[in-house]
C-alpha positions as CSV (number, residue, x, y, z in Angstrom):
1,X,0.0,0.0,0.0
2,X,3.0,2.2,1.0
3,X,4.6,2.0,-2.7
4,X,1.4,2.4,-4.4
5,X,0.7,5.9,-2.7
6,X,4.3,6.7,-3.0
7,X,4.2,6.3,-6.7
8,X,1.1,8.3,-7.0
9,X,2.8,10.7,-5.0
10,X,5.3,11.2,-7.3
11,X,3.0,11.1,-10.4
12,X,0.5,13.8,-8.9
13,X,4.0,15.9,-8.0
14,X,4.7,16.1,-11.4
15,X,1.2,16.7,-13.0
16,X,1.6,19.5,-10.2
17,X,4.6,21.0,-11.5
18,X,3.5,20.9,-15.1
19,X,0.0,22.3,-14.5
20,X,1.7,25.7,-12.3
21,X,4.5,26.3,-15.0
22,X,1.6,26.2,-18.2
23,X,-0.4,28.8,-16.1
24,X,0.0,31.8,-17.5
25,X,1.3,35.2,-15.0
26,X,-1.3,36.7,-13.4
27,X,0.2,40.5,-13.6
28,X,3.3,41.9,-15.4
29,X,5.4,43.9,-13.3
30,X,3.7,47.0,-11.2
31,X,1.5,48.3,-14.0
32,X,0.2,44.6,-14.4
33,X,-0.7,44.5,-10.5
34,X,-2.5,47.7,-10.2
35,X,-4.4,47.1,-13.8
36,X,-4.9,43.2,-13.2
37,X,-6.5,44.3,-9.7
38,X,-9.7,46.0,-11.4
39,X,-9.7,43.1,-13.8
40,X,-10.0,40.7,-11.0
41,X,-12.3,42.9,-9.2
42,X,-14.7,43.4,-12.1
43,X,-15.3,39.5,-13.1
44,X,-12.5,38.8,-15.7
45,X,-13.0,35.1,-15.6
46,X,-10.4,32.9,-17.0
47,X,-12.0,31.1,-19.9
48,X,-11.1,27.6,-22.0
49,X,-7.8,26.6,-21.7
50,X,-6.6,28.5,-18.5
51,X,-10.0,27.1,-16.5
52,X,-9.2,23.8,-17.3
53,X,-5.3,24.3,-15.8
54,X,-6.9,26.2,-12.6
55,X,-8.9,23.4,-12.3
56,X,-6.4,20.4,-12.7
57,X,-4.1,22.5,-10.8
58,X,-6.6,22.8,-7.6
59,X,-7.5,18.9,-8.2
60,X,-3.7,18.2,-8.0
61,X,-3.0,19.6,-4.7
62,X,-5.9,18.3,-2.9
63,X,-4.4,15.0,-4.2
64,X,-1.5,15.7,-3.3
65,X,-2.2,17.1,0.6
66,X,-4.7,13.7,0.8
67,X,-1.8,11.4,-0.5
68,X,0.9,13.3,1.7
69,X,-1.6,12.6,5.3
70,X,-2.3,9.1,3.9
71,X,1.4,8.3,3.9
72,X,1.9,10.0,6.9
73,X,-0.1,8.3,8.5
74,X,0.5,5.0,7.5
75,X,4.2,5.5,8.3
């Protein structure tokens, strides 16, 4: 049981790692936080291809945080 969740462990890290580097920044510099903050504030909702990455990226770390206690735990 141990090696299985250590080896989806591993295979969730990396889906991880690839779903935060294909996000896309969220502001560019100063002007990009101060513009990006009325964006946010006004309902620019990411759309398509950038949902689907916030998505797999949130789904990812609650796998990885469950997998993380489980082998805790077992240990």
């Amino acid at each position: 049981m141990r090696t299985v969740l250590m080896v989806v462990q591993l295979i969730v890290s990396i889906i991880l790692i690839v779903t935060i580097l294909l996000q896309s920044g969220k502001s560019a510099g100063l002007s990009g936080s101060i513009a990006g903050g009325s964006e946010q504030m006004y309902g620019g909702k990411a759309r398509g291809y950038e949902a689907m990455l916030s998505k797999l990226t949130a789904v990812s770390a609650a796998v990885f945080i469950i997998v993380a206690l489980a082998l805790v735990t077992i240990q």
